[in-house]
C-alpha positions as CSV (number, residue, x, y, z in Angstrom):
1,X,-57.9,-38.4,-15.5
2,X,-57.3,-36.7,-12.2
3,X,-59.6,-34.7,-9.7
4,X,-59.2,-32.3,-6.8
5,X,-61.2,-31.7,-3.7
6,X,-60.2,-29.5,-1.1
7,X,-59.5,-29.6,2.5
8,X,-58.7,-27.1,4.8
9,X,-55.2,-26.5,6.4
10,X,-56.1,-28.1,9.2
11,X,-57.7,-31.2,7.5
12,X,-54.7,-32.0,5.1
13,X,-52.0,-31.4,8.6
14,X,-54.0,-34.0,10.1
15,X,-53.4,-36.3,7.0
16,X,-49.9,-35.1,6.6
17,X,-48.9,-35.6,10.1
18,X,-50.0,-39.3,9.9
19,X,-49.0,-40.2,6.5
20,X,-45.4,-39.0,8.2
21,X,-45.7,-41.3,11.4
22,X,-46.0,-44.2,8.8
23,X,-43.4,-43.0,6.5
24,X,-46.3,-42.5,3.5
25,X,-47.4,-39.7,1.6
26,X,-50.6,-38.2,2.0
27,X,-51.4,-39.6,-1.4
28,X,-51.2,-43.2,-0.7
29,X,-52.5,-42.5,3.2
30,X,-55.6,-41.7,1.3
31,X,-55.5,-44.1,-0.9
32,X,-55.0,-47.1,1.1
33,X,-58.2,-45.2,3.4
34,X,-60.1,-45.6,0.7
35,X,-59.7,-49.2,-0.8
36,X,-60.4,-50.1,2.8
37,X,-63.8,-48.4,2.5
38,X,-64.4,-50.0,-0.5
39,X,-63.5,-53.6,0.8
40,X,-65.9,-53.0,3.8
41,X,-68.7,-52.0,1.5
42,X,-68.2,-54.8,-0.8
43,X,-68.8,-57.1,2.1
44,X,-71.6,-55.2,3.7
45,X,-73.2,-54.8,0.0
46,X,-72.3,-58.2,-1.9
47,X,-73.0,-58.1,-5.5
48,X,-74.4,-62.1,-7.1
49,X,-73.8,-62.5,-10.6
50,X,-76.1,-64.9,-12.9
51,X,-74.2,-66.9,-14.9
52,X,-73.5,-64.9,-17.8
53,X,-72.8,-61.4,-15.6
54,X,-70.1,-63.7,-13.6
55,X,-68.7,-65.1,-17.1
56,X,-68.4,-61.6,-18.2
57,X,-66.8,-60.3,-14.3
58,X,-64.3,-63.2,-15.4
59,X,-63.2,-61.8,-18.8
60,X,-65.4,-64.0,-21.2
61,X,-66.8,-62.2,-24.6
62,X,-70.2,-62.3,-25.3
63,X,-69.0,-64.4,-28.3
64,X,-67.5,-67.1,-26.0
65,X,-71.2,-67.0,-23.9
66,X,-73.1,-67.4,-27.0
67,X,-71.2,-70.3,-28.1
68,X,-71.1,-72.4,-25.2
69,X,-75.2,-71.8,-24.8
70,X,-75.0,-72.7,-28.3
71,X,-73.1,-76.0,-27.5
72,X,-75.8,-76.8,-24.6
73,X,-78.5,-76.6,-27.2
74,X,-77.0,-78.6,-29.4
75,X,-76.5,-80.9,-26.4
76,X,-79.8,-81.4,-25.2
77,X,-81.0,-81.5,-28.9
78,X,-78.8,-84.7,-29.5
79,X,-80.7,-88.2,-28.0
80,X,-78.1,-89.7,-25.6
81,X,-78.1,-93.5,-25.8
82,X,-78.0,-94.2,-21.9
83,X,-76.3,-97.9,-23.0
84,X,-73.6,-96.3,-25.3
């Protein structure tokens, strides 16, 4: 998917004219402007995780989730012998 906005003449020179003195396109000029914007508002806005949100960010299924909570239970359920 792709989208357009416009600028005026003027606007997309000034882009063009500075994407040129660093041997870049206009493309990735913007580009680059915007993933620094996004780094600066990640670290002015932080996002915390719980546990499972952060398992999730990582690339762990809800399947994985549910069994290690399963294993827990099963865990504490289980009397530990504190001599064994």
């Amino acid at each position: 998917m792709s989208h357009v906005f416009e600028l005026t003449d003027e606007q997309y020179q000034i882009i063009k004219d500075i994407a040129e003195s660093e041997g870049r396109t206009p493309e990735d000029l913007f580009l680059a402007w915007a993933m620094e914007e996004e780094t600066r508002y990640r670290q002015a806005h932080p996002t915390y995780y719980e546990t499972n949100e952060w398992l999730r960010h990582l690339g762990v299924s809800d399947e994985e989730i549910a069994a290690s909570e399963q294993r827990v239970r099963n865990e504490r359920e289980t009397p530990h012998d504190a001599d064994a």
